[in-house]
LUMVOVO-440456 format. One record per atom (N, C-alpha, C): residue in three letters; z, y, x. Coordinates in steps of 0.05 Angstrom, whole numbers, always signed. Example, Ala and Ser with C-alpha at 12.3 -4.5 7.8 and 13.67 -1.06 7.14 Angstrom:
<rs>
   r      z      y      x
 Ala   +156   -114   +264
 Ala   +156    -90   +246
 Ala   +156    -66   +264
 Ser   +142    -45   +257
 Ser   +143    -21   +273
 Ser   +157     +1   +258
</rs>
This chain:
<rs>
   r      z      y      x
 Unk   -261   +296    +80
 Unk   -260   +272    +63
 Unk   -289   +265    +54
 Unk   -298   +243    +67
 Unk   -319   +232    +56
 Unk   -325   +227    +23
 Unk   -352   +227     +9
 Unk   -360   +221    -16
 Unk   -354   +197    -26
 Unk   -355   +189    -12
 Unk   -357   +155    -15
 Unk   -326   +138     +3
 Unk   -307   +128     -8
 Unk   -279   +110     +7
 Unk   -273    +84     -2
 Unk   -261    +73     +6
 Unk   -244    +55     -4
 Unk   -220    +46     +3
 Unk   -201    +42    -18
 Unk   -183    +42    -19
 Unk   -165    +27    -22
 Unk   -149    +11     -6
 Unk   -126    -20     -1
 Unk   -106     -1     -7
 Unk    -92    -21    -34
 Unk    -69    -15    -46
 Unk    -52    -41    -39
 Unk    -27    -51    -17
 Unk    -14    -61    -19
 Unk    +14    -63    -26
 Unk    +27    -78    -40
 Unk    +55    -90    -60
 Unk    +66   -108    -34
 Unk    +77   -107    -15
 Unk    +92   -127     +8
 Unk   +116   -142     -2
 Unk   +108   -170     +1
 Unk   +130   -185    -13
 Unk   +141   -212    +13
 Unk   +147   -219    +10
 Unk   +155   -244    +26
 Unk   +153   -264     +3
 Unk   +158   -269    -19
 Unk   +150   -291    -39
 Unk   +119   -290    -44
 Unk   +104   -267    -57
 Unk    +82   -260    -70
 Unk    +75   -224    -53
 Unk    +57   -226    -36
 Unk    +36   -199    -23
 Unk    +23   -198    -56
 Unk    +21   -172    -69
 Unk     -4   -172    -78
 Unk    -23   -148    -77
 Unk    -47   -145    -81
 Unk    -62   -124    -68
 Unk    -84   -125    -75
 Unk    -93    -98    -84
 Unk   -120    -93    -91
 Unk   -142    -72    -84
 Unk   -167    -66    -93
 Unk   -180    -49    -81
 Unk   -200    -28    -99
 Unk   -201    -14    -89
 Unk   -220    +11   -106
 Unk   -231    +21    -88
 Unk   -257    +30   -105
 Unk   -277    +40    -89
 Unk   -277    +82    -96
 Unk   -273    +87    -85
 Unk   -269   +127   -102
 Unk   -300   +134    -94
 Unk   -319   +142   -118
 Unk   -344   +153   -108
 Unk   -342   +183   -126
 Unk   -342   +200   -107
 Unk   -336   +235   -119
 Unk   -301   +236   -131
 Unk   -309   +236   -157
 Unk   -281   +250   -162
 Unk   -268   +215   -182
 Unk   -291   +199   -174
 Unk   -290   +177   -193
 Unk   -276   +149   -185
 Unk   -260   +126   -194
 Unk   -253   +113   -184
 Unk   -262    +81   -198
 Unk   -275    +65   -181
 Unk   -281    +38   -183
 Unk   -268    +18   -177
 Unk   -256     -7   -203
 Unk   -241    -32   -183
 Unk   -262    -40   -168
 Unk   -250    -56   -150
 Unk   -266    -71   -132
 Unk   -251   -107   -140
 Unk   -228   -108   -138
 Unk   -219   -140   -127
 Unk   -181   -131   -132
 Unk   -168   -146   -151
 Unk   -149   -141   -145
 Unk   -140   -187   -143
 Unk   -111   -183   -122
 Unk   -110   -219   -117
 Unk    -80   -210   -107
 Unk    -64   -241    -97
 Unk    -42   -244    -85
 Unk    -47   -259    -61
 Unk    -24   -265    -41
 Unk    -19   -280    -29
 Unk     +9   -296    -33
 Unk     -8   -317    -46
 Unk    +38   -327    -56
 Unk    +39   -346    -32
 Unk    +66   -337    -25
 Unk    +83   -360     +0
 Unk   +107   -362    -10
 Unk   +103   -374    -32
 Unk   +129   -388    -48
 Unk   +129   -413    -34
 Unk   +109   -422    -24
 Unk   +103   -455    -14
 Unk   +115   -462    +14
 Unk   +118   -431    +23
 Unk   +136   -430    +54
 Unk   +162   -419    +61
 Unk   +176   -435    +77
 Unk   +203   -441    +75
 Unk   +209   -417    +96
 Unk   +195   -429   +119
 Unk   +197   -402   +146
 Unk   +188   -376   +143
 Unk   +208   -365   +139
 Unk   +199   -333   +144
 Unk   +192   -319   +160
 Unk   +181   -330   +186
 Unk   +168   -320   +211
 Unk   +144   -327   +200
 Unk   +143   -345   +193
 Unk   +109   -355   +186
 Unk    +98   -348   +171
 Unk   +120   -330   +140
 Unk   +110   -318   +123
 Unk    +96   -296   +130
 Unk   +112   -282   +149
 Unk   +109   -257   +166
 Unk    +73   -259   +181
 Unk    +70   -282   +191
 Unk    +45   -287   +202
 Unk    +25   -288   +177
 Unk    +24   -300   +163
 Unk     +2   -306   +138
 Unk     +5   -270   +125
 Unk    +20   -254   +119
 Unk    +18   -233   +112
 Unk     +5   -212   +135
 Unk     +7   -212   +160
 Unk    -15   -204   +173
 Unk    -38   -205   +177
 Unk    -45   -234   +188
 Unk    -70   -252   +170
 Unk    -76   -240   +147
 Unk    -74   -242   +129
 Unk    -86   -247   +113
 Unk    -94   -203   +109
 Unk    -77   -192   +108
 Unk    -81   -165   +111
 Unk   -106   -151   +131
 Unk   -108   -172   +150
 Unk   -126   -166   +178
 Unk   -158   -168   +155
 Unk   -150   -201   +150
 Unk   -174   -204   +138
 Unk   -182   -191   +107
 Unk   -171   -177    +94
 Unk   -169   -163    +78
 Unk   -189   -127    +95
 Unk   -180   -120   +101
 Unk   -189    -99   +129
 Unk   -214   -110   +136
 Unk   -213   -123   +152
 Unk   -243   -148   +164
 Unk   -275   -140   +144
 Unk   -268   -151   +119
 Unk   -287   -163    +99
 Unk   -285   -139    +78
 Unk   -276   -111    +71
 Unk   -274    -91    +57
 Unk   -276    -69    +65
 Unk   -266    -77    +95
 Unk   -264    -38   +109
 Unk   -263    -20    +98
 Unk   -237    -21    +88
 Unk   -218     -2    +67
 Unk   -222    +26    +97
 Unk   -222    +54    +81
 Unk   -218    +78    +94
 Unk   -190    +83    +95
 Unk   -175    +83    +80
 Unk   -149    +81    +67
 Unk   -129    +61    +64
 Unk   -112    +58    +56
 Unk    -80    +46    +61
 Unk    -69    +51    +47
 Unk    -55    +45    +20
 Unk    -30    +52     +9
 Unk    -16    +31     +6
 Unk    +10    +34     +8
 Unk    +28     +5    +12
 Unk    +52    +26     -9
 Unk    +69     -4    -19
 Unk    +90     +5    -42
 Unk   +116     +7    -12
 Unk   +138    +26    -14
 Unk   +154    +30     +5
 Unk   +170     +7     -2
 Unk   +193     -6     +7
 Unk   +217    -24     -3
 Unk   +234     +0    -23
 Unk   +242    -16    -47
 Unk   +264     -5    -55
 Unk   +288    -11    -50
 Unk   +308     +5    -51
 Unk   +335     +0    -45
 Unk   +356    -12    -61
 Unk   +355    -41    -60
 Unk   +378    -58    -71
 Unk   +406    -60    -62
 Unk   +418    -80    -77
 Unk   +444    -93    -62
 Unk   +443   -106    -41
 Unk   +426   -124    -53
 Unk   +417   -143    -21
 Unk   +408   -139     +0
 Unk   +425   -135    +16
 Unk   +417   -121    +41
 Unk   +391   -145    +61
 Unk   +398   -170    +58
 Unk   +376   -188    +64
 Unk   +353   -185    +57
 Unk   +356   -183    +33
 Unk   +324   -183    +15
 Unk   +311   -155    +20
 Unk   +331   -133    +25
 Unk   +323   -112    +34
 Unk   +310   -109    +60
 Unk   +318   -133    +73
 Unk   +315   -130   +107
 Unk   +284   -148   +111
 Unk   +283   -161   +101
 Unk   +271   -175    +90
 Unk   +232   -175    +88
 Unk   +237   -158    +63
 Unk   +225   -137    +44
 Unk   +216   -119    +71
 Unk   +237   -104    +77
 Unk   +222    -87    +99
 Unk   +203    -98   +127
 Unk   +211   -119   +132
 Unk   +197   -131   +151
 Unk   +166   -137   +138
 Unk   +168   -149   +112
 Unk   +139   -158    +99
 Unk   +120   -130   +105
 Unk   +137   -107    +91
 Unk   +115    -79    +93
 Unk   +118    -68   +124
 Unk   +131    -78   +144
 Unk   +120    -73   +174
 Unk    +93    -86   +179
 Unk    +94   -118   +171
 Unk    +70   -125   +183
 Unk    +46   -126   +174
 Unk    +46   -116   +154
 Unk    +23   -105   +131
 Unk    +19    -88   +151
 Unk    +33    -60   +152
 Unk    +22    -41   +164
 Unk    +18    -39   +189
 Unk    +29    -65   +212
 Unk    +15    -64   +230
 Unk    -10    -74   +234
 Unk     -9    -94   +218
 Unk    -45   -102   +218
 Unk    -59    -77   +206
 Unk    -65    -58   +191
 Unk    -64    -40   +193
 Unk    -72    -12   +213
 Unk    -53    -18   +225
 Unk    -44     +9   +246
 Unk    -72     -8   +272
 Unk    -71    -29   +267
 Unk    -82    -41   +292
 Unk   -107    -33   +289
 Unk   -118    -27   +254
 Unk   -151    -28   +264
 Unk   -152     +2   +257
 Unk   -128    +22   +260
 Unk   -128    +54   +256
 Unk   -141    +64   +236
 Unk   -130    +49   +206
 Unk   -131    +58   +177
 Unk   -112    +77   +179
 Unk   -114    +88   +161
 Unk    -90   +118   +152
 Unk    -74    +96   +126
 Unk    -55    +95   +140
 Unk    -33    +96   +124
 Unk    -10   +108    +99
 Unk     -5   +113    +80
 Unk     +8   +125    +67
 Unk    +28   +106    +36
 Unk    +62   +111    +60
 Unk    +74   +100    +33
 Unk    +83   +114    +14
 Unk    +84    +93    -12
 Unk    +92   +107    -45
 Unk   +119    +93    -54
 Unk   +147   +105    -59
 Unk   +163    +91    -71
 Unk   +153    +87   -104
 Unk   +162    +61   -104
 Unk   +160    +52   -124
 Unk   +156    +65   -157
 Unk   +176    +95   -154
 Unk   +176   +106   -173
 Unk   +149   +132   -182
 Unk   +148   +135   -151
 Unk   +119   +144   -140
 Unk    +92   +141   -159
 Unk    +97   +114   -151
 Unk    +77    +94   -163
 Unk    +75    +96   -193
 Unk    +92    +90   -208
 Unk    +97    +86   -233
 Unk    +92   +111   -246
 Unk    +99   +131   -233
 Unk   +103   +151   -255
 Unk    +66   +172   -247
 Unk    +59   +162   -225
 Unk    +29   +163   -216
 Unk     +9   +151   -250
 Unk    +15   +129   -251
 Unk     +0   +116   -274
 Unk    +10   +115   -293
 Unk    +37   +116   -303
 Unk    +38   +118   -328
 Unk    +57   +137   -336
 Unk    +60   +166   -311
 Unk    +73   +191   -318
 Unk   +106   +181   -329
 Unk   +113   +155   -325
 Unk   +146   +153   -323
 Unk   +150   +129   -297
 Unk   +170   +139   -281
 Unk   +177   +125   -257
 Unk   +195   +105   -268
 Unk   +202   +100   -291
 Unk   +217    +80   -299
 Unk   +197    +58   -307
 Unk   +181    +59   -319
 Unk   +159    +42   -325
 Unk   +165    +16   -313
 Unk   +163     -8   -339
 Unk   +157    -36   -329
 Unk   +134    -47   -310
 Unk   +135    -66   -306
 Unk   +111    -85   -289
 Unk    +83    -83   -312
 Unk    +94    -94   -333
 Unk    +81    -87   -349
 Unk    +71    -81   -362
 Unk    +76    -44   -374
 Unk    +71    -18   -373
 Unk    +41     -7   -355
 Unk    +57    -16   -325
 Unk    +39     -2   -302
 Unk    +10    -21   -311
 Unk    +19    -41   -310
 Unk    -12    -65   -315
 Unk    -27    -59   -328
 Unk    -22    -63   -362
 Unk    -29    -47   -385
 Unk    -41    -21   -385
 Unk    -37     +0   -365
 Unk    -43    +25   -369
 Unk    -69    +20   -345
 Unk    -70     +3   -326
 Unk    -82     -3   -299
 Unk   -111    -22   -310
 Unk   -100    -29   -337
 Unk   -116    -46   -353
 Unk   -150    -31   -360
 Unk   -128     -3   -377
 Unk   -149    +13   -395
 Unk   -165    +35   -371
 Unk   -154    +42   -351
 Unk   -159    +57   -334
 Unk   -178    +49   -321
 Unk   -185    +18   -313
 Unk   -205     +8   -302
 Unk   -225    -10   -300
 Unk   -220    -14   -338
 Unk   -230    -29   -357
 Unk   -226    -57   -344
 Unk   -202    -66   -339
 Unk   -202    -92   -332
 Unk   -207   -115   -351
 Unk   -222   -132   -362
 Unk   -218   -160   -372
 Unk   -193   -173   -377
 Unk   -173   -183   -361
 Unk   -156   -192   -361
 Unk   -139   -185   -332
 Unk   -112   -192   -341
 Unk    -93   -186   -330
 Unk    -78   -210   -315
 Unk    -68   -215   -285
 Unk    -70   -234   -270
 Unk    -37   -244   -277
 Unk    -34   -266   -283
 Unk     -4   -285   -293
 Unk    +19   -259   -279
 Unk    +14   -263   -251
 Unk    +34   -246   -234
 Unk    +26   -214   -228
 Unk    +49   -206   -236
 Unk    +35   -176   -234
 Unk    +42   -156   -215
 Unk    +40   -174   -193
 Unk    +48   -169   -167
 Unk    +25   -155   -153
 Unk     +5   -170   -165
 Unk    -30   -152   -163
 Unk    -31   -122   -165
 Unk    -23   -126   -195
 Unk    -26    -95   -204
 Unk    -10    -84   -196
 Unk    +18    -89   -173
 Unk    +38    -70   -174
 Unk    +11    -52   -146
 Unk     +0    -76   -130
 Unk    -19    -72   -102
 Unk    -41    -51   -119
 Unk    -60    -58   -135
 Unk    -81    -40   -150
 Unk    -57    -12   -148
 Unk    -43    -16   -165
 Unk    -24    +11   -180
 Unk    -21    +33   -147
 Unk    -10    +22   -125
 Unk    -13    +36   -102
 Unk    -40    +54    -99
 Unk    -57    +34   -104
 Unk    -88    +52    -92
 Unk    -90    +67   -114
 Unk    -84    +61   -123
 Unk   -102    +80   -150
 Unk    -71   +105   -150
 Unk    -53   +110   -151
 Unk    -26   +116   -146
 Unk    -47   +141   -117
 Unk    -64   +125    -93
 Unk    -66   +134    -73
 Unk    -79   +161    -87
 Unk   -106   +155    -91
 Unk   -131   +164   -108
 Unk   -116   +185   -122
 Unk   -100   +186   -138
 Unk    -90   +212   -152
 Unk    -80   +228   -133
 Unk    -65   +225   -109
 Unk    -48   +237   -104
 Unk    -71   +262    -67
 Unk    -96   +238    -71
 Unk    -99   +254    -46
 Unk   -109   +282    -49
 Unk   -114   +298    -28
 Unk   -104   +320    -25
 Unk    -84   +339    -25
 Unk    -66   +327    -39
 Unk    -40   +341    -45
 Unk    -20   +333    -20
 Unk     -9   +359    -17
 Unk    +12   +362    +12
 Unk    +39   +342     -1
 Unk    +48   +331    +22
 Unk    +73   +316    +24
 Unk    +79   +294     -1
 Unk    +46   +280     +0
 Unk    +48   +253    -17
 Unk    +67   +222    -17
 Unk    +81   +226    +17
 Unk    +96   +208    +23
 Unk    +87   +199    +51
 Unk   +105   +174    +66
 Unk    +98   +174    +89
 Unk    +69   +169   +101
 Unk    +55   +185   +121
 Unk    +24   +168   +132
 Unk    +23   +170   +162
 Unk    +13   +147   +164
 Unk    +11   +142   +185
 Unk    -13   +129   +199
 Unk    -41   +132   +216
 Unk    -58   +135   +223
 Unk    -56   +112   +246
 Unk    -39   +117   +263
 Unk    -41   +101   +293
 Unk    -19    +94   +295
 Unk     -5    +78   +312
 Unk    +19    +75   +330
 Unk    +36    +98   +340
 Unk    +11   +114   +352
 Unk    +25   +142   +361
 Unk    +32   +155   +334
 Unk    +20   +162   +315
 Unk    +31   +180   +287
 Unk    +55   +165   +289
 Unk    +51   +132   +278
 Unk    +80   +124   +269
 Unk   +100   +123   +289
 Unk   +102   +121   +309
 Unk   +127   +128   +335
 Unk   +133   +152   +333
 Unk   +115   +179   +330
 Unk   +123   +201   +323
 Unk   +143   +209   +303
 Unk   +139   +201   +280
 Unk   +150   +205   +256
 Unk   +167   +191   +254
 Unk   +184   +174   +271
 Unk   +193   +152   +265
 Unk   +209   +159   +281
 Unk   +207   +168   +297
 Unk   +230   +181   +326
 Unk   +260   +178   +318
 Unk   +282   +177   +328
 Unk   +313   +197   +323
 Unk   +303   +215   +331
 Unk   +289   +230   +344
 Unk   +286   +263   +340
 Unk   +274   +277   +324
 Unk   +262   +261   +310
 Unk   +246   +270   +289
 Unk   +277   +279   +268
 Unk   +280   +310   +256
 Unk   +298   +317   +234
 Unk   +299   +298   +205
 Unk   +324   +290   +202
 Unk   +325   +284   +177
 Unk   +311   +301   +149
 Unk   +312   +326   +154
 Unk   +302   +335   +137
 Unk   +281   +345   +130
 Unk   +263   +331   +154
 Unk   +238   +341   +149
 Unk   +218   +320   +136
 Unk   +203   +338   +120
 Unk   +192   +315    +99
 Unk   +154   +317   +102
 Unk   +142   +347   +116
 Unk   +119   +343   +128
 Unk   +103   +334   +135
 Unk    +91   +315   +132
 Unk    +66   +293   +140
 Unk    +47   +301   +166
 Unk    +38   +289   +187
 Unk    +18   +299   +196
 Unk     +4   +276   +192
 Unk    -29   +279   +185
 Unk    -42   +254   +186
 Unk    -64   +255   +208
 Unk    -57   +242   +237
 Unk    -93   +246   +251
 Unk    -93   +215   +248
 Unk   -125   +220   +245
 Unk   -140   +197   +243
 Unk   -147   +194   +270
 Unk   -141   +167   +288
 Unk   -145   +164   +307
 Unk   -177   +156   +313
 Unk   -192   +152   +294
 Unk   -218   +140   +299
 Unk   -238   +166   +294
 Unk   -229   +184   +292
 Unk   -243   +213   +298
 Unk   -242   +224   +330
 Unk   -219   +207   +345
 Unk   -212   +221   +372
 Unk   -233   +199   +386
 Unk   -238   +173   +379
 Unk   -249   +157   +399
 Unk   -280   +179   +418
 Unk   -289   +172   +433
 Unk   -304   +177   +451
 Unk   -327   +163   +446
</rs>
């Protein structure tokens, strides 16, 4: 683990992406930029699907995050919005996977109880505590941002520690892990970083 990282915390939405960034120098953590992408303005959900790649690519592009943390879907009624929802955090992470960032997802409660030590915690709880933690100024209308910050920084606590949640490095990690052969009950992580193997 390098001295110096940075760290993309994405929130996958199909209405509002939001997502932020930190910089970790030693044992220390810096905001960098937290923002949204709202596609409340778009009707097609294929196209939403495209602007959330986009815009993730170019996020990657112009930051060259070392790191990846994305919020997992939680599990509702709505099986649509669930289906949904899951598609938004696929193409996050394939733009992603494409430029062989290390990946690693956080359920939601993950997250929450990461920054403010209860997984029940409000939107605005997590914000508030994401506030004092990184001396923010102000706090963005939608706090869809900070749920994206709350990931990275959520990331930042958790690394080094075995079986932080899902990661995934390349295509090959995620087909691996992703298998029907892969055991239900196995909960193990492997993480290779594919840009250590290049030649």
């Amino acid at each position: 683990m390098t001295n110096e990282r940075i760290i993309l915390g994405i929130d996958p939405g199909t209405t509002i992406m939001g997502f932020g960034l930190i910089k970790v120098v030693g044992k220390n953590m810096q905001f960098m930029q937290l923002n949204e992408l709202d596609l409340k303005k778009y009707d097609d959900h294929y196209l939403k699907l495209k602007l959330i790649f986009e815009r993730t690519i170019e996020l990657i592009d112009t930051h060259n995050p070392d790191e990846i943390a994305i919020e997992a879907p939680f599990y509702g009624k709505n099986v649509q919005s669930m289906l949904k929802l899951g598609r938004a955090q696929g193409v996050a992470m394939a733009a992603g996977l494409s430029r062989e960032i290390p990946i690693t997802e956080y359920l939601p409660k993950k997250i929450k109880m990461a920054i403010t030590g209860n997984g029940n915690a409000s939107k605005e709880q997590v914000a508030k505590m994401l506030q004092g933690l990184l001396n923010l100024k102000t706090l963005p209308k939608n706090l869809d941002a900070t749920d994206g910050l709350a990931a990275a920084v959520c990331h930042f606590y958790n690394s080094g520690k075995v079986n932080v949640g899902k990661s995934y490095s390349g295509w090959t990690a995620f087909v691996k892990q992703n298998s029907p052969l892969t055991s239900k009950g196995e909960t193990k992580t492997t993480v290779v970083d594919l840009r250590k193997k290049k030649n």
